[in-house]
N, C-alpha and C positions, 0 to 999 in steps of 0.2 A: 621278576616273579616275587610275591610277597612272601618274606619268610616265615616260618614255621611259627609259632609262638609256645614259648613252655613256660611253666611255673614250677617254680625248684619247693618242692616241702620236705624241710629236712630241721633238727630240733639243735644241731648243732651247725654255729654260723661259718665255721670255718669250711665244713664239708660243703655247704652250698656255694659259698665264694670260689672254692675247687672247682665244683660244677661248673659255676658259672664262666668262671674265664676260660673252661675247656672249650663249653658252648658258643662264646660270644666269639672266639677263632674260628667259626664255619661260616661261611657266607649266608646262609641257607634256614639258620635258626637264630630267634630270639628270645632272649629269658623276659617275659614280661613282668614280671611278679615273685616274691618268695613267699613263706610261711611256714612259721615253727614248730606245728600240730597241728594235729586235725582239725581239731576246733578252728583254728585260723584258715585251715585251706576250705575248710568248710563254708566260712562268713567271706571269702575275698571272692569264691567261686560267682559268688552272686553277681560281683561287678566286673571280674576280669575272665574275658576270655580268650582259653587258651586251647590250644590244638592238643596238646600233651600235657599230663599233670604228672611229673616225676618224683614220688613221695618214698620215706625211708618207712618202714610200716612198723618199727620198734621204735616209738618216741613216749612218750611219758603222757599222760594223761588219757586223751581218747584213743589214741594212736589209728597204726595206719589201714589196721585192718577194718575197724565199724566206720574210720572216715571213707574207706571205699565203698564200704556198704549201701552208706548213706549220699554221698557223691551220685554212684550209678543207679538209687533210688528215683533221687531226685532227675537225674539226664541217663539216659538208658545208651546214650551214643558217647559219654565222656568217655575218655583217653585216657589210661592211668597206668604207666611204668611204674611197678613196685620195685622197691628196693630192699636189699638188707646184708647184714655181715653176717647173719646166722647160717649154718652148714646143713640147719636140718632140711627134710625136706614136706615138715610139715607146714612151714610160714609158705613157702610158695604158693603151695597146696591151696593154703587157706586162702589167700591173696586173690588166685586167680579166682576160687568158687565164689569168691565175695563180686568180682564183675571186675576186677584188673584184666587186661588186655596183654599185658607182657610183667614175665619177673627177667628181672638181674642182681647176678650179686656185686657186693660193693667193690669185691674182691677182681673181678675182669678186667679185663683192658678198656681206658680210656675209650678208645675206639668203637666197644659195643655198648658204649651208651649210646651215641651218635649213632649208628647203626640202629636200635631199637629204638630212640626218638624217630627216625625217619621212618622207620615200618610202620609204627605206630601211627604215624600219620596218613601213613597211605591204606587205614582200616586193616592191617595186618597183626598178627599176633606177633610174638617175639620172645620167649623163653632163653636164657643162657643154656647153653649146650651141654656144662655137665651137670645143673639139676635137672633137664630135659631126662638126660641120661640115667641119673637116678633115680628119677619116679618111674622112669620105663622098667627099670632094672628091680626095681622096691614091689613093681606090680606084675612081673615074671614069676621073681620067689614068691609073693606071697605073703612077705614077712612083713609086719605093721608097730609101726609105732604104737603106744600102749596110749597113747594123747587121742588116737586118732578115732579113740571110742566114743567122743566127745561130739558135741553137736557143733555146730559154730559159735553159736552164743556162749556155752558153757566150755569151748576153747578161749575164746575171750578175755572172761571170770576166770580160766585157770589161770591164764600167763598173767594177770595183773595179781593175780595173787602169789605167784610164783616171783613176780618183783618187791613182795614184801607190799602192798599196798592191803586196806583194811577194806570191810564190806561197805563201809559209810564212802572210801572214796570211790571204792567202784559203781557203789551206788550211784554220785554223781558223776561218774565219768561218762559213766553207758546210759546213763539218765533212768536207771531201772528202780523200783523200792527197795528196800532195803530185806524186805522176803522175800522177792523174785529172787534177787541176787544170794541170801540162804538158800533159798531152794536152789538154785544152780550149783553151789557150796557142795549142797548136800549129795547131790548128785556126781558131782565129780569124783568124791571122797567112793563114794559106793562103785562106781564104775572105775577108777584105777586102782582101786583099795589100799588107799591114803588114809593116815588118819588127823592128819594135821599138817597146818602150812609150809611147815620145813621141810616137811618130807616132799608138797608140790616142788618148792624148788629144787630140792635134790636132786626129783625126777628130771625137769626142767633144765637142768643141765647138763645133766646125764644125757638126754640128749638132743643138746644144743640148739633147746627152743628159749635161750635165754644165757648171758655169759654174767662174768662178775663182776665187770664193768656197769652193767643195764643197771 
């Protein structure tokens, strides 16, 4: 039978080369391809196809949440395991509404990546079980992230701002003008009632859509 095919996008090389030699022990699956951001899973997608696209969604420039955006824009049946080390359970959130098919966190077992490459392939969805369990449990109580007032886009514009990035490069990340991107600015600021960037990442940390590593 032919094996699976994946493509690792992940912004540090070492974590992919992890992956990779996890994956390349299964009989079952092949890594065909890597890429180090968006932008690059974005341009490879064009020539290399793959069954699974298993992307870290916190990488530095476009990152992983508008590259899936624009992935599942372009192919409405692409495969895309989200990944991340964040705790919250707004990046999943976000990941999945963007057209991901499965999250994980970085944080599981070996094991359930393999597991979630394989669901994923057989058009199955795949969620890790204890953010499953916390969005179940986040949407029993009631209780809301203060981010989650946000639209998608204008979650986007927060978290690159909350990295310390300026409106000129978000400008070019998200490819938006540079008053779109004020006007989303401004809105953010009115809607968590912020009054400036430091205080995004404060918040941003606070809860744990962003570490001090990023």
């Amino acid at each position: 039978m032919p094996k699976l095919k994946v493509m690792l996008v992940d912004d540090h090389a070492v974590v992919r080369m992890g992956f990779k030699l996890l994956l390349q022990a299964c009989d079952d699956i092949e890594v065909v391809a890597e890429a180090d951001s968006g932008e690059a899973v974005c341009q490879a997608s064009e020539t290399v196809a793959a069954d699974v696209i298993v992307m870290d969604i916190a990488m530095p420039g476009m990152g992983g949440i508008e590259a899936i955006k624009r992935l599942t824009a372009k192919d409405s049946q692409v495969r895309i395991l989200a990944l991340s080390a964040h705790e919250d359970i707004s990046h999943p959130m976000r990941a999945l509404q963007a057209g991901a098919m499965g999250y994980l966190s970085k944080r599981s077992a070996p094991e359930a990546l393999i597991d979630a490459i394989r669901a994923l392939a057989k058009g199955q969805r795949y969620v890790d079980a204890q953010i499953a369990q916390r969005i179940a449990l986040r949407a029993i109580s009631g209780d809301k992230n203060p981010v989650e007032k946000l639209s998608a886009r204008e979650f986007e514009v927060f978290a690159q701002l909350a990295r310390g990035q300026s409106v000129a490069q978000i400008s070019d990340t998200l490819n938006l003008s540079g008053s779109t991107v004020g006007t989303h600015l401004y809105n953010i600021k009115q809607k968590l009632g912020l009054s400036n960037q430091a205080e995004m990442t404060l918040l941003a940390l606070r809860h744990g859509l962003i570490h001090v590593t990023d």
